[in-house]
N, CA, C and O atoms as a printed pandas DataFrame, in Angstrom:
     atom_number atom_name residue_name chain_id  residue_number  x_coord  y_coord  z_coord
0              1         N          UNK        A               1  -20.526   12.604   -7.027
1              2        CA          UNK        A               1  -19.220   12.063   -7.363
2              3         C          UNK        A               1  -18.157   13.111   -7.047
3              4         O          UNK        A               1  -18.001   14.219   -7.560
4              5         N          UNK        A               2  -17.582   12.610   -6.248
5              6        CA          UNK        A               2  -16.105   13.269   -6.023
6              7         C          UNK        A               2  -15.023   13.992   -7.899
7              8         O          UNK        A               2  -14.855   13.561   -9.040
8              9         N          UNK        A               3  -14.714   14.930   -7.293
9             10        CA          UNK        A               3  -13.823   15.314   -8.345
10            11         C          UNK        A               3  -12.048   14.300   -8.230
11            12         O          UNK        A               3  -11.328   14.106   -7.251
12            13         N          UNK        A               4  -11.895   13.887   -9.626
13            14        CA          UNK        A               4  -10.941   12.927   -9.284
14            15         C          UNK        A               4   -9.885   13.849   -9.684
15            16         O          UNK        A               4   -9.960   14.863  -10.377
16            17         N          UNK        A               5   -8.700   13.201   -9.006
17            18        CA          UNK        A               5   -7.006   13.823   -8.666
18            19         C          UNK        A               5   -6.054   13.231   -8.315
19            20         O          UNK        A               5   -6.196   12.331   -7.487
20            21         N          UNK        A               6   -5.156   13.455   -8.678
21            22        CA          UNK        A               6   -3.637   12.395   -8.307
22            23         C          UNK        A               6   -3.687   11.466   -8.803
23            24         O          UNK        A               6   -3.296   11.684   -9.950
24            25         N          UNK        A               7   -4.042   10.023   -8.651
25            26        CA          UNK        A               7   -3.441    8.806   -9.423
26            27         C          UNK        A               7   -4.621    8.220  -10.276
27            28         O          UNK        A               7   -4.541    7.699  -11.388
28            29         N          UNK        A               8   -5.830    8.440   -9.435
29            30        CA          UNK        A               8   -6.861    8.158   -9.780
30            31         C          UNK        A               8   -7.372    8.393  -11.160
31            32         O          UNK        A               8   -7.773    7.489  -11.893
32            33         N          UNK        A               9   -7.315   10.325  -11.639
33            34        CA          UNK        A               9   -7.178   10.561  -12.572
34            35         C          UNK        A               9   -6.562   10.646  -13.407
35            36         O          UNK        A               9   -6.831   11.381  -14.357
36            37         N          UNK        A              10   -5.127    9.636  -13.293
37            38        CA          UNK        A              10   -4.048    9.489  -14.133
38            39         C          UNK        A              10   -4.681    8.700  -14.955
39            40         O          UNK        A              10   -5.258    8.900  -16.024
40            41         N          UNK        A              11   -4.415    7.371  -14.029
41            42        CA          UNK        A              11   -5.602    5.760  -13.906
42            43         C          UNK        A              11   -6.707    6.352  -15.275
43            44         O          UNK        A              11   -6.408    6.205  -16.460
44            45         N          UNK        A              12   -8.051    7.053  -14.771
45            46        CA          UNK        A              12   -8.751    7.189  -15.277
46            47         C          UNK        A              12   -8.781    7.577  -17.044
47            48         O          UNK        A              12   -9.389    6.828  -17.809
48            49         N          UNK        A              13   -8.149    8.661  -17.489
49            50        CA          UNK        A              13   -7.092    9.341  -18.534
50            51         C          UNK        A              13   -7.032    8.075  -19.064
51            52         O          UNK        A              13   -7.981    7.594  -19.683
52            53         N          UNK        A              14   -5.917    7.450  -18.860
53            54        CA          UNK        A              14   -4.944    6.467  -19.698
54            55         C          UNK        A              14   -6.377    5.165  -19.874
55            56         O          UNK        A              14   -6.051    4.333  -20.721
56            57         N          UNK        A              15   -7.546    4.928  -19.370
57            58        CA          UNK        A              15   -8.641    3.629  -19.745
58            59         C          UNK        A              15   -8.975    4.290  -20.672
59            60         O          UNK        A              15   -8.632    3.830  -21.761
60            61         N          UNK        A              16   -9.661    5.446  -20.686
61            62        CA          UNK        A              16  -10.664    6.354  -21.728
62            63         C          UNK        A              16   -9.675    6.627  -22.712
63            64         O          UNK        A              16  -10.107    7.128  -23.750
64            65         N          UNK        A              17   -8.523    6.431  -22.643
65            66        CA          UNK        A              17   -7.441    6.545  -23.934
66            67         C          UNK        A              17   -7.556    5.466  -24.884
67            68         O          UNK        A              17   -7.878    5.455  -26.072
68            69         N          UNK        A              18   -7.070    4.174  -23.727
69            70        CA          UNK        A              18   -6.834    3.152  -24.453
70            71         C          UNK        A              18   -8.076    2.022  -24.873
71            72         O          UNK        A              18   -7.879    1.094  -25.657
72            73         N          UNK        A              19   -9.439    2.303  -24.167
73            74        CA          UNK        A              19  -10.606    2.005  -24.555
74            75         C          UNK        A              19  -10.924    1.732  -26.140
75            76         O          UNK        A              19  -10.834    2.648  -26.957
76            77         N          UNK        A              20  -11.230    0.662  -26.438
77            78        CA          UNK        A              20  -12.242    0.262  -27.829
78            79         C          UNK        A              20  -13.210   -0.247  -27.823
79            80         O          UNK        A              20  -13.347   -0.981  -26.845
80            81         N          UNK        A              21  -14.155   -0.216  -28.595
81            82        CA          UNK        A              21  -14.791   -1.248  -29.060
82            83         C          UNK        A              21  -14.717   -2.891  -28.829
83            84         O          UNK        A              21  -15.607   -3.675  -28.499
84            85         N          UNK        A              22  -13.162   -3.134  -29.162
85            86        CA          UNK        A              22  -13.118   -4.821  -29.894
86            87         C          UNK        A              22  -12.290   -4.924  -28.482
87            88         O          UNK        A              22  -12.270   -6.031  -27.943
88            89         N          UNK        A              23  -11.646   -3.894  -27.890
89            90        CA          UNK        A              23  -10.520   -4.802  -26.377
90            91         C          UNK        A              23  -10.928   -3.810  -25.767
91            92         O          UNK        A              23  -11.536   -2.855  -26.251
92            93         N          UNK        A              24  -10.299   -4.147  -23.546
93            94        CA          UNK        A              24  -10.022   -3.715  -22.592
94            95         C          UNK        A              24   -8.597   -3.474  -22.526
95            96         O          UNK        A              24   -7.754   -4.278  -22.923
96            97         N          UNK        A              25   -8.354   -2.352  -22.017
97            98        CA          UNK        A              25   -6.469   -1.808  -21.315
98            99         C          UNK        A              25   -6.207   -3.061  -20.191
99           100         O          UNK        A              25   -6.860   -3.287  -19.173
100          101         N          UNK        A              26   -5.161   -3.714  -20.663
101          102        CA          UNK        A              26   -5.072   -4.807  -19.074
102          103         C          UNK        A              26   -4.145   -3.473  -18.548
103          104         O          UNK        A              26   -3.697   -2.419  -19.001
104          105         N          UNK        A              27   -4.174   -4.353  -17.113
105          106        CA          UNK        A              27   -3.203   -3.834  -16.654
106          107         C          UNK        A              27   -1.719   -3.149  -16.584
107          108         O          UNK        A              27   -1.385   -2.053  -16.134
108          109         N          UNK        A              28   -0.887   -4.276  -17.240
109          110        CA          UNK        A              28    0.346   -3.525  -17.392
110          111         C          UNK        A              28    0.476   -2.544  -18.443
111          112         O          UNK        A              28    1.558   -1.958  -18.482
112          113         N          UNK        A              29   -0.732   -2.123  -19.632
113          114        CA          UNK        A              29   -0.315   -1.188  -20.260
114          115         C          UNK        A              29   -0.800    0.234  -19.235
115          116         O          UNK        A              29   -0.117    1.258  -19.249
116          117         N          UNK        A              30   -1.588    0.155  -18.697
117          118        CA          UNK        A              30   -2.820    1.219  -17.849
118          119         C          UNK        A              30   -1.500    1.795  -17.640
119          120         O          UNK        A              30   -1.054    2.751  -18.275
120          121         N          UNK        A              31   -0.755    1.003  -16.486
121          122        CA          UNK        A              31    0.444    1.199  -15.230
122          123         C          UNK        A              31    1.626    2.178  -15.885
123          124         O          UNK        A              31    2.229    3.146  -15.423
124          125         N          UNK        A              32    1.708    1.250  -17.618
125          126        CA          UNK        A              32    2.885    2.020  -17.851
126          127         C          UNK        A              32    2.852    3.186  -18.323
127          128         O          UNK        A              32    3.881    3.860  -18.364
128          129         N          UNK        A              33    1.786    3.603  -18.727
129          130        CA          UNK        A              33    1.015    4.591  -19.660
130          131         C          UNK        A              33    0.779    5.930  -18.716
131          132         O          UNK        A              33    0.876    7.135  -18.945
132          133         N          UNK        A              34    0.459    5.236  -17.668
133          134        CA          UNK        A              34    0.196    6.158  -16.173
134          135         C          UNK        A              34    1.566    6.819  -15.682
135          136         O          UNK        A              34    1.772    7.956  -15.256
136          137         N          UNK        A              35    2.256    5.966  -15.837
137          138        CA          UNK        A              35    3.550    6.209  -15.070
138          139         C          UNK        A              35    3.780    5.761  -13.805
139          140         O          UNK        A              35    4.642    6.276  -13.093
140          141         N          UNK        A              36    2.603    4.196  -13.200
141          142        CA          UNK        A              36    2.634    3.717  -12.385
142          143         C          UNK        A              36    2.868    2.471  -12.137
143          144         O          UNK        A              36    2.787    1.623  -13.026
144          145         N          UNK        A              37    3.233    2.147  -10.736
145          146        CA          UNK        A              37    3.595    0.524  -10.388
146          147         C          UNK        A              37    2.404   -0.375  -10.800
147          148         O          UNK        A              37    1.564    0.049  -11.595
148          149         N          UNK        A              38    2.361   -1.064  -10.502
149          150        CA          UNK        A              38    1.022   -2.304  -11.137
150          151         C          UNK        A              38    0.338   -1.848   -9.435
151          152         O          UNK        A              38   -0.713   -1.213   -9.522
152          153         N          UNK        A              39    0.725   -2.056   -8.297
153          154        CA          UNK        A              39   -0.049   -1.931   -7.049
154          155         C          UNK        A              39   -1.004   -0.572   -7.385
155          156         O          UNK        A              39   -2.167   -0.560   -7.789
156          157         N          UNK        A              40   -0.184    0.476   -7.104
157          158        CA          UNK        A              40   -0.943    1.857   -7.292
158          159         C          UNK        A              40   -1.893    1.817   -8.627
159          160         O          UNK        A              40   -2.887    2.494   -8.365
160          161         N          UNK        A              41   -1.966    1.356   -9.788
161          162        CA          UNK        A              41   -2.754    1.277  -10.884
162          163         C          UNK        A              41   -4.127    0.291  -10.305
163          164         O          UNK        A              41   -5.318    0.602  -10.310
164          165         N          UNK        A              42   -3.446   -1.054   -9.792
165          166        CA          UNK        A              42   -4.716   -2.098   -9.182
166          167         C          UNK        A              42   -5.467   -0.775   -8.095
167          168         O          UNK        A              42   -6.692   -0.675   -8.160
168          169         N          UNK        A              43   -4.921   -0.089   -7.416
169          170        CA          UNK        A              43   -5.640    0.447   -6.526
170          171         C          UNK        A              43   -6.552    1.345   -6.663
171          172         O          UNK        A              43   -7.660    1.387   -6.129
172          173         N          UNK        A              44   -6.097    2.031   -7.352
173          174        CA          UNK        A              44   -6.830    3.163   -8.132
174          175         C          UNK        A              44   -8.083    2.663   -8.915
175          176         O          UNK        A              44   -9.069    3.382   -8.751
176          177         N          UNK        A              45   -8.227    1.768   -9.594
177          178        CA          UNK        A              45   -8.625    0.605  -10.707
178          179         C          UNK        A              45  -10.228    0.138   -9.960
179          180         O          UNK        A              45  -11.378    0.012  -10.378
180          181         N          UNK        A              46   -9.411   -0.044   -8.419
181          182        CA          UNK        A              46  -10.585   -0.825   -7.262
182          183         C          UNK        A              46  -11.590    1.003   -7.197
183          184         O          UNK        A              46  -12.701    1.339   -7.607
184          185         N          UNK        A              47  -10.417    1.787   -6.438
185          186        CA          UNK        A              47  -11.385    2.727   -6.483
186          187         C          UNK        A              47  -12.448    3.345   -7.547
187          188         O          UNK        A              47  -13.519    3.871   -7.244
188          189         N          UNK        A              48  -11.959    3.182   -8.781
189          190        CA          UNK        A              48  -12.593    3.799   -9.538
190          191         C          UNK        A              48  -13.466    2.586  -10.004
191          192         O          UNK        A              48  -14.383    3.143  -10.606
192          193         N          UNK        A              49  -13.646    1.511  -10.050
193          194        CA          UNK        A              49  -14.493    0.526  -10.087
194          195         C          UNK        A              49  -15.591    0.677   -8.880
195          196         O          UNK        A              49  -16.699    0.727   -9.412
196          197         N          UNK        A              50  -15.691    0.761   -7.582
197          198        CA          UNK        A              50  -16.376    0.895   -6.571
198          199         C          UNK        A              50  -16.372    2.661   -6.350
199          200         O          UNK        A              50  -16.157    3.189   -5.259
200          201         N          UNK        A              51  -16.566    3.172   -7.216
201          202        CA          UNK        A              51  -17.178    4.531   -7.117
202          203         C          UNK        A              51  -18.710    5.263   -6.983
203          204         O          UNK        A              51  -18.861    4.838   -5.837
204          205         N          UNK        A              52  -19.638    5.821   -7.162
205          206        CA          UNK        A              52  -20.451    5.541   -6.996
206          207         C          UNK        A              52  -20.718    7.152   -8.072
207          208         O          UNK        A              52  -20.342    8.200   -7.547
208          209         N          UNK        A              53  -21.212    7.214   -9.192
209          210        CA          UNK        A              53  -21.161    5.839   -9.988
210          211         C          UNK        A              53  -20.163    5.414  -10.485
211          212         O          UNK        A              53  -19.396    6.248  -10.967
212          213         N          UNK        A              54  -19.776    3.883  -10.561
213          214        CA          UNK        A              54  -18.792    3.683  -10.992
214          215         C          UNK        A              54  -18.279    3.926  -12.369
215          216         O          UNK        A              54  -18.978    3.577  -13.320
216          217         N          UNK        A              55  -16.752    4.672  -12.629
217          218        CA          UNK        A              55  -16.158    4.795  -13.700
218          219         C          UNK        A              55  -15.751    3.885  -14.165
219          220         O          UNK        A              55  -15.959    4.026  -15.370
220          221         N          UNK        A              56  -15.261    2.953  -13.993
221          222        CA          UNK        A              56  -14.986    1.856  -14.830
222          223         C          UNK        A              56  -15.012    0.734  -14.428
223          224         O          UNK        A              56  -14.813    0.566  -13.225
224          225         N          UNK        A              57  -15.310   -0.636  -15.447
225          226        CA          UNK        A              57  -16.156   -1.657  -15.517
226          227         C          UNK        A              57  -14.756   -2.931  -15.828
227          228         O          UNK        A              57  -13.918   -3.067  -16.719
228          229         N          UNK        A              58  -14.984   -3.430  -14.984
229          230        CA          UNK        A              58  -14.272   -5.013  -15.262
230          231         C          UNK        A              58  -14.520   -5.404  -16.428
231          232         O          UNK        A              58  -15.703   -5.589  -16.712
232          233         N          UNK        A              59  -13.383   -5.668  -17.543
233          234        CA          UNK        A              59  -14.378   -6.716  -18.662
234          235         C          UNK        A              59  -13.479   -8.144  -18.260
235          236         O          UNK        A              59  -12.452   -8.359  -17.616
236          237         N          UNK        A              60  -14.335   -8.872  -18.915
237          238        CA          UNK        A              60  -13.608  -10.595  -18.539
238          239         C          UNK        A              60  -12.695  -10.858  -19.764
239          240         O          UNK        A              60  -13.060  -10.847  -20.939
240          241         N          UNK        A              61  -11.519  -11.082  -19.321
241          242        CA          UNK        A              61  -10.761  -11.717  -20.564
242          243         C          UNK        A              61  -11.983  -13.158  -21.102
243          244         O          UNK        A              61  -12.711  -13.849  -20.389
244          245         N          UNK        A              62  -11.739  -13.181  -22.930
245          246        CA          UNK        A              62  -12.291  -14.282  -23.187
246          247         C          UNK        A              62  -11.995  -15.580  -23.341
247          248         O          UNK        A              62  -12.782  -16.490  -23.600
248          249         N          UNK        A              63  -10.508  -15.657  -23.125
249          250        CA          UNK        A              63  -10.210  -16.852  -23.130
250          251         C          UNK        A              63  -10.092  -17.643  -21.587
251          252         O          UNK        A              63  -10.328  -18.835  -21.391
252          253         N          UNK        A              64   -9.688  -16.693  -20.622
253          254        CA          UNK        A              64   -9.890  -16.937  -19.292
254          255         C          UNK        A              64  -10.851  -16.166  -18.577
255          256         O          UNK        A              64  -10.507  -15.174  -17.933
256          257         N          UNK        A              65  -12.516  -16.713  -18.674
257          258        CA          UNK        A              65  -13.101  -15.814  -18.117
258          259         C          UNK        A              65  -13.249  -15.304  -16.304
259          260         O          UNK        A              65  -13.940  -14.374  -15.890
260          261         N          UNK        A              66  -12.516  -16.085  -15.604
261          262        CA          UNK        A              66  -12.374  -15.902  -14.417
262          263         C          UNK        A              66  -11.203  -14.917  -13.873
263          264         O          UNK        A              66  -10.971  -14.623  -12.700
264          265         N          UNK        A              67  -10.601  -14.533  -14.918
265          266        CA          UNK        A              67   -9.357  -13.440  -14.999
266          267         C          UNK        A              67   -9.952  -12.165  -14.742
267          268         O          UNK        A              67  -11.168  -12.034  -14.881
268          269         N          UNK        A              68   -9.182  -11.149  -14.358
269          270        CA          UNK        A              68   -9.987   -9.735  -14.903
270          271         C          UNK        A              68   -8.882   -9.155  -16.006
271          272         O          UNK        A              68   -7.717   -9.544  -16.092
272          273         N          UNK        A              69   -9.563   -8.054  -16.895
273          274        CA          UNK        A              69   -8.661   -7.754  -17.516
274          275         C          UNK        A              69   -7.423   -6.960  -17.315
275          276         O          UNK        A              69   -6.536   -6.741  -18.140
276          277         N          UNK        A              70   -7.515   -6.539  -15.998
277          278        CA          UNK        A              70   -6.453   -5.929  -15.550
278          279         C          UNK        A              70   -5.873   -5.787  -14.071
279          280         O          UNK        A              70   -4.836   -5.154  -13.872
């Protein structure tokens, strides 16, 4: 695994912050928390989802499970 830097590990920081138990960080809090646009947060989000191993995990919203949570 690559050592993470720049947005990625902003991204990364602000999930493992806002992480629980009972919810997922959607998106627009990740972004604002980061200090980023919603694009650069989705992007980062993909990378660090398709990492190998991956850092972080899609959860499904439960009321719309075809959503992602962020």
């Amino acid at each position: 695994m690559e050592d993470l830097s720049g947005n990625d590990a902003r991204v990364y920081r602000v999930v493992a912050e806002l992480e629980d138990a009972s919810s997922a960080p959607h998106l627009q809090d990740i972004a604002s928390r980061a200090g980023l646009d919603a694009e650069e947060t989705r992007a980062s989000l993909h990378r660090l989802m398709n990492s190998e191993p991956s850092l972080v995990h899609e959860t499904p919203v439960r009321a719309f499970p075809a959503t992602r949570s962020w």
